[in-house]
C-alpha positions in Angstrom: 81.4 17.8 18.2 81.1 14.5 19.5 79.5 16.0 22.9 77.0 17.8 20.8 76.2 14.3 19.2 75.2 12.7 21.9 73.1 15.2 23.4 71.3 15.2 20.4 70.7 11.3 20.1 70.1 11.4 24.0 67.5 14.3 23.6 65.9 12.8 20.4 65.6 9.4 22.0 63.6 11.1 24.9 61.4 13.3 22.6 60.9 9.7 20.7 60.1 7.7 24.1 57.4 10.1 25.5 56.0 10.1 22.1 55.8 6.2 22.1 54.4 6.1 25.5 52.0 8.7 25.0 50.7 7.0 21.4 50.6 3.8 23.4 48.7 5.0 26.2 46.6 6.5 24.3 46.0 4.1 21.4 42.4 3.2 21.2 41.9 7.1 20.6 44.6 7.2 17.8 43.2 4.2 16.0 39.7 6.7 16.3 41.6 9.4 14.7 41.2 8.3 11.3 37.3 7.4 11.4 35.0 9.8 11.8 32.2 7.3 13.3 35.1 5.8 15.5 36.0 9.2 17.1 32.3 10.0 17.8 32.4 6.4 19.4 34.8 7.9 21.5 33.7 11.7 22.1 30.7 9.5 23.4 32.9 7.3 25.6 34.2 10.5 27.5 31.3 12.1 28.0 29.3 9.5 29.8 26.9 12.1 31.1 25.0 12.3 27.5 21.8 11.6 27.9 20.5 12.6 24.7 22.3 11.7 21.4 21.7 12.6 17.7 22.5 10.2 15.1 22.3 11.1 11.3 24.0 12.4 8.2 25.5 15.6 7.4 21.8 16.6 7.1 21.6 16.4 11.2 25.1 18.0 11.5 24.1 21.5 9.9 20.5 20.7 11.7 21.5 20.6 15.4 23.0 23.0 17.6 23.6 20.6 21.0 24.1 23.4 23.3 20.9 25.3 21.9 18.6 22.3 21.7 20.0 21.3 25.8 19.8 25.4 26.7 16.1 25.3 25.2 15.5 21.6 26.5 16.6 23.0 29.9 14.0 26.2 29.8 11.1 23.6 28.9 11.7 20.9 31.5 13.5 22.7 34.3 16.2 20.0 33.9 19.6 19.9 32.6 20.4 17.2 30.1 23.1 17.1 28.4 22.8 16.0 24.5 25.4 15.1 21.6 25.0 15.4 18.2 27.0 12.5 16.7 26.0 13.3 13.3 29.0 12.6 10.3 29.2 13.4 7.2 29.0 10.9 4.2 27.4 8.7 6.1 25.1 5.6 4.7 22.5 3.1 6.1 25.6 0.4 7.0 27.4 3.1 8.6 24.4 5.0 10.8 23.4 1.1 11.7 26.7 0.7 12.9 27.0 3.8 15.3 24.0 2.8 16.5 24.8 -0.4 17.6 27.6 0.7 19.6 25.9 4.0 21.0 23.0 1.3 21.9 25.7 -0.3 24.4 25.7 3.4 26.3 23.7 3.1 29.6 23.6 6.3 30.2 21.7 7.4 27.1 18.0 7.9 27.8 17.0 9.2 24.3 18.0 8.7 20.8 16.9 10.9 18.1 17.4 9.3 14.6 18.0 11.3 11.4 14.9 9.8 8.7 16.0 11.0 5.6 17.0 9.3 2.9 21.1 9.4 2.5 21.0 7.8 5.8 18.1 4.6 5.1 18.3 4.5 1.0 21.6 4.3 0.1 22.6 0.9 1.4 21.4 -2.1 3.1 22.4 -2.6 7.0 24.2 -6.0 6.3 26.5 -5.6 9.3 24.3 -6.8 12.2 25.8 -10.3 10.3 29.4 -9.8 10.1 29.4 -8.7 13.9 28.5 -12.3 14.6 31.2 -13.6 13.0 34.3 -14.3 15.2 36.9 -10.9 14.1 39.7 -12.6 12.8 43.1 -11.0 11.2 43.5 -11.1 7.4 45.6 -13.4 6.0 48.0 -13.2 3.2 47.3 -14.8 0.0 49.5 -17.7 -0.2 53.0 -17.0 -2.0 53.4 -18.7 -5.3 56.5 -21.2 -5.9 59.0 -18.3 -6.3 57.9 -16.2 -3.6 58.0 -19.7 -1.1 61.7 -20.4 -2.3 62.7 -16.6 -1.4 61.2 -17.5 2.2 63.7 -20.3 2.7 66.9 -17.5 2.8 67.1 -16.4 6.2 67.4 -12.6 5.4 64.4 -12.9 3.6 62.7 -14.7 6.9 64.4 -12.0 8.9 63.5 -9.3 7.1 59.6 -10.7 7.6 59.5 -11.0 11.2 61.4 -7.8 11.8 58.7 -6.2 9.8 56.0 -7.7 11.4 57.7 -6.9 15.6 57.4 -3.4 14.2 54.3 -2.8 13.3 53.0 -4.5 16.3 55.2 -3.1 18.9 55.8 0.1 18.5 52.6 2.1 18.5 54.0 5.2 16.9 54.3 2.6 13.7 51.2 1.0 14.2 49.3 4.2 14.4 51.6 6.2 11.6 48.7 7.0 9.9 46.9 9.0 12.8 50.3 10.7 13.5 49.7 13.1 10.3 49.0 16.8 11.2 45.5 17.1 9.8 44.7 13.9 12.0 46.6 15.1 14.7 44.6 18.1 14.8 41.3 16.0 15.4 43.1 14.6 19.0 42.8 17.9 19.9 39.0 17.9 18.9 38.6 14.3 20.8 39.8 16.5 24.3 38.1 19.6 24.2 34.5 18.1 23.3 33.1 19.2 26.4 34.0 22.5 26.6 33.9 23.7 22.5 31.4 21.6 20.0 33.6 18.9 18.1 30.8 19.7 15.0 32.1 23.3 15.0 35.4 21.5 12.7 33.3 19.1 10.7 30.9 21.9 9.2 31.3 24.1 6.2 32.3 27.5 6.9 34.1 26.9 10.2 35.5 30.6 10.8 32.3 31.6 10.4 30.6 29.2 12.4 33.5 29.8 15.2 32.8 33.7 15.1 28.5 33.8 14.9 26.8 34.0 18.3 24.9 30.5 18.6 22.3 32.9 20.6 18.7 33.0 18.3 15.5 35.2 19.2 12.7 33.3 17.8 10.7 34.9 15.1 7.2 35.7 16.0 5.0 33.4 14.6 7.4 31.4 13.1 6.9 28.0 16.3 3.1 28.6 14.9 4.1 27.7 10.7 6.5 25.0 12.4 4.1 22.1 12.7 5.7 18.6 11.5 4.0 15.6 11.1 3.4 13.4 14.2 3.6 10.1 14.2 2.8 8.4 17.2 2.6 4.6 18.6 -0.7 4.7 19.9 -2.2 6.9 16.8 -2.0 3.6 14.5 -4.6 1.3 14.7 -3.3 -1.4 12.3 0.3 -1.6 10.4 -0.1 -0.8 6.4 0.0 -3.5 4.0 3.5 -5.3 4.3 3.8 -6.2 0.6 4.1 -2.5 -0.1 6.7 -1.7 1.9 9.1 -4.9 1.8 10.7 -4.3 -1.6 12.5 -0.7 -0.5 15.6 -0.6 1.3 14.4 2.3 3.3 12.1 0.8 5.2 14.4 -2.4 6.0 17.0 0.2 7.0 14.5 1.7 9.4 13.8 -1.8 10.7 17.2 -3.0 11.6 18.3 0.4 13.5 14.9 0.8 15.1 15.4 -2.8 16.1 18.9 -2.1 17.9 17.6 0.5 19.6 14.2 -1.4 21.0 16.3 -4.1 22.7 18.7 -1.5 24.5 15.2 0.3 26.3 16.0 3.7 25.0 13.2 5.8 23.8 13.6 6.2 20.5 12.7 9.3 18.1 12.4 9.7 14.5 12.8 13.1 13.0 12.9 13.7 9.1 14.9 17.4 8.8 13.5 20.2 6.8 14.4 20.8 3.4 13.7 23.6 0.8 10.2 23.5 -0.8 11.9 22.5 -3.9 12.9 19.2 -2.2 9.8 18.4 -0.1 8.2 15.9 -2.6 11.3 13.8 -2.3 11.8 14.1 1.2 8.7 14.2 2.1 5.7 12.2 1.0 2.8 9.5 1.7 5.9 6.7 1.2 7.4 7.6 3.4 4.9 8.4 6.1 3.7 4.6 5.5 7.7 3.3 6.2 7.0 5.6 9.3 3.7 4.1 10.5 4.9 0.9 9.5 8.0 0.8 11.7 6.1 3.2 14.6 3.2 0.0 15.2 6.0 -2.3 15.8 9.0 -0.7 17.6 6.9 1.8 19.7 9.1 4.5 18.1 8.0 8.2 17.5 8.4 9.8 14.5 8.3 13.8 13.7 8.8 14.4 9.6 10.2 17.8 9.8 10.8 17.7 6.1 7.5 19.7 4.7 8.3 22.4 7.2 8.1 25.7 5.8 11.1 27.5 7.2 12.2 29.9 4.7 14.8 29.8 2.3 17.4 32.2 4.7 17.7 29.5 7.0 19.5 27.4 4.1 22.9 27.1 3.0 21.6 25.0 0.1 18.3 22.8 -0.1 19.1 20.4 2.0 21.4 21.5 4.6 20.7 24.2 7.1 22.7 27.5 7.4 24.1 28.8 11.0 21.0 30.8 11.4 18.5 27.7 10.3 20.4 25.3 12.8 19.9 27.6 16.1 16.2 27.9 15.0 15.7 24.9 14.1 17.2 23.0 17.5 15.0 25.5 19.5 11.8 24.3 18.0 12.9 20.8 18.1 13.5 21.1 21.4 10.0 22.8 22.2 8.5 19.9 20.4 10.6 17.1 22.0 10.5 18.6 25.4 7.3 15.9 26.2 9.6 13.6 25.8 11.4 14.7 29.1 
């Protein structure tokens, strides 16, 4: 019996080693696990050959197809370039100015197309560009009141503390316990096979379908003549509309900031406002906007294609304003054919 012990505590002491040193090796990935922007930071990190990189909300994410819109890319061009959409879900102005301030550090990006719609510029303002100039310092706990400070003078108590604390900060498996539960788990497996099966594939709404449909699309005829957004282009602007206009909406100081982190990196950047349902297309799409867009074009050099009056059809939509598996092959072909100058 006591054998059997033993062997136990021997073999679960192993089984709890190589997990310790596997967590720790491993840790900047586990500390991803339980941000969605953070582990797109890091599907970015490992895939250095991106070239091309789609930013946005889930709008973008039921939008783009990266394997169509780089097949399609690669029959217009005649070169291969690989592209990444790092598109989340729930995302916000703070948020999509965050990822792009760290996807801006990425030298090996050439292009970086923008989601324009607005859950991604109206819903907050990008305060962060402030906070990441202050030194990162570690929170500090309030300070104890009278009875609290008298408990701290019996040495269990102080024991007690400082045992507490060498825990969480040695042993990883305790500092990352919260990436270590199976639904988080699962997404380490996601972080390893991005090259080889799209990481989106888990993040969108009817994944055993989407795992089981053929991402293969035969273009309709006609259908690249009715697709015909907006263009807006540096050079087309003679003069930058009137700046009173335009200063009171957070949209337009959202598209400011990001197209401002982008500008200092040299990356070409591109604007493109998704299609919606013609239902939507007054609030998606409209002379506002297209000011915000001309506005922000003049100064930043940036090109914008408003995608959002496009008259797909409603069987390319899963609901007004998110694309189905059919609409997201189609519509990464065609954005491909119309970004392939670009290249």
């Amino acid at each position: 019996m006591k054998s059997r012990l033993i062997k136990f505590l021997i073999v679960f002491a192993l089984i709890l080693g190589a997990a310790e040193v596997f967590v720790r090796i491993n840790g900047k990935y586990f500390y991803a696990l339980t941000d969605k922007i953070l582990l797109k930071v890091k599907i970015l990190e490992r895939s250095p050959e991106t070239e091309v990189l789609f930013i946005g909300s889930s709008r973008f994410l039921d939008a783009i197809d990266q394997g169509v819109f780089s097949k399609q890319l690669e029959s217009k061009t005649g070169k291969k370039i690989k592209s990444m959409n790092g598109a989340t879900t729930g995302i916000d102005a703070d948020r999509f100015a965050y990822f792009s301030h760290i996807a801006a550090k990425n030298k090996h990006l050439t292009h970086v197309v923008l989601e324009a719609s607005p859950p991604t510029l109206n819903h907050s303002k990008a305060v962060f560009l402030r906070e990441l100039k202050k030194e990162k310092v570690k929170d500090q706990p309030a300070e104890p009141g009278p009875a609290a400070s008298a408990r701290k003078e019996v040495f269990a108590d102080k024991f007690e503390t400082r045992l507490q604390t060498w825990v969480t900060e040695s042993i990883a498996l305790v500092e990352y316990r919260k990436s270590l539960r199976a639904d988080v788990l699962l997404k380490l497996l996601v972080l390893y096979t991005a090259d080889s099966i799209d990481p989106n594939t888990w993040s969108r709404k009817g994944i055993v379908r989407n795992l089981f449909s053929s991402s293969d699309f035969k273009m309709p005829e006609n259908l690249s003549e009715k697709f015909t957004p907006d263009v807006i282009t540096p050079s087309s602007i003679d003069a930058v509309p009137p700046a009173k206009k335009l200063r009171a909406s957070r949209f337009y100081e959202n598209l400011q900031v990001i197209s401002g982190i982008f500008s200092e990196s040299g990356m070409e950047v591109i604007w493109v406002a998704p299609p919606v349902t013609e239902a939507m297309w007054t609030k998606n799409s409209s002379l506002k906007y297209t000011q915000y867009y001309k506005a922000t074009a003049f100064r930043y050099g940036s090109f914008f294609y408003d995608c959002a009056g496009s008259d797909l059809g409603d069987e390319f939509y899963r609901d007004p304003t998110h694309l189905n598996v059919k609409g997201r092959a189609l519509f990464s072909t065609v954005l491909a054919d119309q970004l392939a100058e670009h290249f």
